[in-house]
C-alpha positions as CSV (number, residue, x, y, z in Angstrom):
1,X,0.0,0.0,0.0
2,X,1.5,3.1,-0.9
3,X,1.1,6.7,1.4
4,X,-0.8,9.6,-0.6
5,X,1.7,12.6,-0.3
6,X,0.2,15.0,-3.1
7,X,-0.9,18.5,-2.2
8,X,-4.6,17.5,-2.9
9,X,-4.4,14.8,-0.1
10,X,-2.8,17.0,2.7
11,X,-5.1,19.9,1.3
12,X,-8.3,17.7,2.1
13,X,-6.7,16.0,5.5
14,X,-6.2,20.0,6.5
15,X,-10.0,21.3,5.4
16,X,-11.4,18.3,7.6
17,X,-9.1,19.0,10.9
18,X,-10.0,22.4,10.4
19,X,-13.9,21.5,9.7
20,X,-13.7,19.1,12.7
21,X,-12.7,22.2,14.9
22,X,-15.3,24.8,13.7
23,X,-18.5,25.4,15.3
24,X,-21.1,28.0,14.2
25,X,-20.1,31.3,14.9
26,X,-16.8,32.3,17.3
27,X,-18.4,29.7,19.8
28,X,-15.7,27.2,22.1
29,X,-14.9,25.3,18.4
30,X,-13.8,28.7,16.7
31,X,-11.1,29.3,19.2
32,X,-10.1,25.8,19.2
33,X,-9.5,25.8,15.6
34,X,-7.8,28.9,15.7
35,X,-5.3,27.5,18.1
36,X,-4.8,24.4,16.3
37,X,-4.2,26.5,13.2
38,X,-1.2,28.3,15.1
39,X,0.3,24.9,15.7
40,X,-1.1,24.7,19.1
41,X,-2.7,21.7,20.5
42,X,-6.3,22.5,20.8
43,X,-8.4,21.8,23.9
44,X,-11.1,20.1,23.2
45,X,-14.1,18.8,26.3
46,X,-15.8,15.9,25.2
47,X,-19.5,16.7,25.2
48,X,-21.2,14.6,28.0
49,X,-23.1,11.6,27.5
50,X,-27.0,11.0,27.8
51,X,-28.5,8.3,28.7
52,X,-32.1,7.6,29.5
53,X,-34.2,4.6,30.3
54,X,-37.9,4.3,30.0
55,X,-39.8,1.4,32.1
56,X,-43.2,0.6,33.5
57,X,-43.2,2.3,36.6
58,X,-43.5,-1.2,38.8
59,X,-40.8,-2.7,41.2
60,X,-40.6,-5.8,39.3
61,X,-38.0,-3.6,36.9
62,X,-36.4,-1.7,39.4
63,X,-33.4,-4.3,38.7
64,X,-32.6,-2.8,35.1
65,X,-32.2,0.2,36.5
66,X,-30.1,-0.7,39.2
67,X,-27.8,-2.5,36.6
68,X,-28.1,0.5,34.5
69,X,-26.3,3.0,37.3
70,X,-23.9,0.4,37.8
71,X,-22.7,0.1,34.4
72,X,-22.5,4.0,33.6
73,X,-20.7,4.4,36.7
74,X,-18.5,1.8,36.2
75,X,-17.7,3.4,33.0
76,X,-16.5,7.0,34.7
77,X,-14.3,4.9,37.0
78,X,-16.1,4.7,40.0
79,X,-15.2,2.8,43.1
80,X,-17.0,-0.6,43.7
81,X,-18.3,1.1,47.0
82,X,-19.5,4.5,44.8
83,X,-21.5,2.5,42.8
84,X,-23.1,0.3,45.3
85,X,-24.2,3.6,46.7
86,X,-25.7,4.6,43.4
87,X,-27.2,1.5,43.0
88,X,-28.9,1.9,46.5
89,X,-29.2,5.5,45.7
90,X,-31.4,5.1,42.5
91,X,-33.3,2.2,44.1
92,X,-34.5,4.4,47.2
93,X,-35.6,7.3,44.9
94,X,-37.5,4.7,42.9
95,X,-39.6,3.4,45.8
96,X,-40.3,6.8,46.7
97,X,-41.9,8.1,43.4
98,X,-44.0,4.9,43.0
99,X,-45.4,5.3,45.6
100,X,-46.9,8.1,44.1
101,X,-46.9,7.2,40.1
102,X,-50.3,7.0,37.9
103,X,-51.2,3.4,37.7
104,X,-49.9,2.0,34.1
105,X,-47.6,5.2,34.1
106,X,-43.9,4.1,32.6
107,X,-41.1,5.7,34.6
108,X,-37.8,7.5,32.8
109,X,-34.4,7.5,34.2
110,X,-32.1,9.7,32.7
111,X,-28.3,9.5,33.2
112,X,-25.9,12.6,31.9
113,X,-22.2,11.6,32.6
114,X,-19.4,13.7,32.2
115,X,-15.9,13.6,33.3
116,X,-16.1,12.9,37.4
117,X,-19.7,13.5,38.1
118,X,-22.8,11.6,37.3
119,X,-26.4,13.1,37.0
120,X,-28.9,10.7,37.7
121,X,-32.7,12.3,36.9
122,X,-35.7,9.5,37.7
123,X,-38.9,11.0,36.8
124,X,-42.9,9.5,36.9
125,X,-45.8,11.3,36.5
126,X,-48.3,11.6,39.5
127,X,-52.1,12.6,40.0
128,X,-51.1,14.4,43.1
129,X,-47.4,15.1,43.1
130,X,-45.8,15.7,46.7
131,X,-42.2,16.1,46.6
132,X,-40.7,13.7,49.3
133,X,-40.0,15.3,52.7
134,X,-36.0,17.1,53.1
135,X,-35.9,16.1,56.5
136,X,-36.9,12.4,56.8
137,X,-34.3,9.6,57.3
138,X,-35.0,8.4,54.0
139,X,-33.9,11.7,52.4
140,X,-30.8,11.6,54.8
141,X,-29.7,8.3,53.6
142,X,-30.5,9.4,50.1
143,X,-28.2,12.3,50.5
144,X,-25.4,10.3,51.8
145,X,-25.6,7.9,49.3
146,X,-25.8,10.4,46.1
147,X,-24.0,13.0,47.5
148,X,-26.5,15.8,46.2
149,X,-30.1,15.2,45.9
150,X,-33.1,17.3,44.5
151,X,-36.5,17.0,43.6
152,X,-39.2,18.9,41.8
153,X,-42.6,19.2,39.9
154,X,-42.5,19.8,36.4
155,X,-44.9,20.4,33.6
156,X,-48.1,17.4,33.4
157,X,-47.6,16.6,37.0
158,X,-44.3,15.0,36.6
159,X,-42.6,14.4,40.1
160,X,-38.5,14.3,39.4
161,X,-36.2,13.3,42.0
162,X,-32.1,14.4,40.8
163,X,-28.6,12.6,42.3
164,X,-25.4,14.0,41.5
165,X,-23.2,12.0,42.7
166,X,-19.0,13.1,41.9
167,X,-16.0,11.0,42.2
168,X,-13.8,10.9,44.3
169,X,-10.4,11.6,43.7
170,X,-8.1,8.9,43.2
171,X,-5.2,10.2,44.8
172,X,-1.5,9.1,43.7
173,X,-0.9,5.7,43.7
């Protein structure tokens, strides 16, 4: 196999890089492109990922999702004991929306990961909503697990509790 050196070749490699970098507009992607141009290495943060899962909203499949939040959290490098909490986590702020959740209603879980943290978003919708209690035990032990913990009513009744849970650092080894 023989290496393509014409100008055409190194011309199109060139517009690509330089299309690769650009965004619309002098956005983040503009000045990385700039500084790649200069012969700079260009700094580029990787967009986070989105994940979300949609289930009947029964306890029966509570076990996906527990799988789920320990396969996402696996992938950011997550100690075996962070993602047993998040596995717990997830699991208690399950049981408390279905305790509230429209009969037949499916349930969504949506995970964001980015770099050390992990956003964990389980959502049902409700007749009534009530947004659990801040100062029970169960909160308390939700906190500790997650690490931050949020809930709230959105549009068509939808009851949302959020964990954000970070990693910790490693350290040197």
């Amino acid at each position: 196999m023989t290496e393509d050196t014409t100008a055409s070749a190194t011309t199109t490699a060139a517009d690509q890089t330089q299309r690769d970098l650009t965004t619309d507009g002098d956005g983040p992607g503009a000045h990385d492109a700039a500084t790649a141009a200069e012969g700079r290495p260009a700094s580029r943060r990787q967009p986070e990922d989105q994940v979300t899962v949609r289930m009947p909203a029964e306890g029966a499949y509570l076990s996906v999702l527990r799988t789920a939040t320990a396969g996402l959290a696996a992938r950011l490098d997550f100690t075996l004991d962070e993602i047993e909490d998040l596995r717990i986590a997830v699991d208690e702020a399950c049981a408390m929306l279905l305790r509230q959740a429209v009969p037949g209603a499916s349930l969504e879980c949506g995970f964001t990961l980015d770099d050390d943290m992990m956003t964990i978003a389980v959502s049902v919708p409700c007749l009534d909503p009530q947004q659990p209690a801040s100062d029970t035990f169960a909160w308390t032990v939700l906190t500790a697990l997650a690490g931050s913990v949020d809930s709230h009513v959105g549009p068509g009744d939808l009851l949302t509790i959020e964990l954000r849970k970070k990693r910790e650092s490693s350290g040197p080894v």
